[in-house]
C-alpha positions, 0 to 999 in steps of 0.5 A, spaced: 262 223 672 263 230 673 263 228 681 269 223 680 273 229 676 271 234 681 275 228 686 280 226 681 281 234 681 281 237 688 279 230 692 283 227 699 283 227 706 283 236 706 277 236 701 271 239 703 264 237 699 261 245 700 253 244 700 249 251 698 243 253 696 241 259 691 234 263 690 233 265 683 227 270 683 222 269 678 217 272 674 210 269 671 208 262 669 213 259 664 220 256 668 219 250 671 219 249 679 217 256 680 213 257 687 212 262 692 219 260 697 223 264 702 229 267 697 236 269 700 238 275 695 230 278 697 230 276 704 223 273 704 218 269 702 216 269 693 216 266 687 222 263 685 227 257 683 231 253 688 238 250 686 242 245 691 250 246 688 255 241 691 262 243 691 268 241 691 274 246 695 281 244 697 285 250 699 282 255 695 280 251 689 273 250 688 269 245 683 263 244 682 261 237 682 253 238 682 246 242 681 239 240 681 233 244 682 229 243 687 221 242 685 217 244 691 213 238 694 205 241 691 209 241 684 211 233 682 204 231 682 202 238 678 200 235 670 201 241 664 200 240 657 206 244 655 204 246 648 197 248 651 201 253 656 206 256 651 201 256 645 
């Protein structure tokens, strides 16, 4: 849905689908997707998450059109209990 906004909005043969990636640092044990991974903004390897974004841009309008987190590959097959980890 929010993909055929961004087109309905910005889309057409100018348009551009922009792919990027952000690095959140991360500290301790409770956010999803955390594992050491090379982080941009502190220019090597650490704990951190990563997203993908998808934009749509024409001209100089950007609109989002999508962000997923990325779960490194060891993490999918990793089982919690979550009330467990939380307490």
């Amino acid at each position: 849905m929010l993909a055929q906004e961004a087109d309905r909005l910005v889309g057409g043969a100018k348009a551009w689908l922009v792919i990027g990636d952000t690095a959140l640092p991360r500290k301790g044990t409770m956010s999803v997707g955390v594992a050491p991974q090379y982080c941009g903004q502190l220019g090597k390897k650490a704990n951190c998450q990563s997203l993908v974004s998808l934009t749509l841009a024409q001209g100089e309008v950007p609109v989002p059109a999508g962000l997923r987190l990325f779960l490194p590959q060891e993490l999918p097959n990793k089982t919690c209990n979550i009330r467990t980890e939380i307490g």
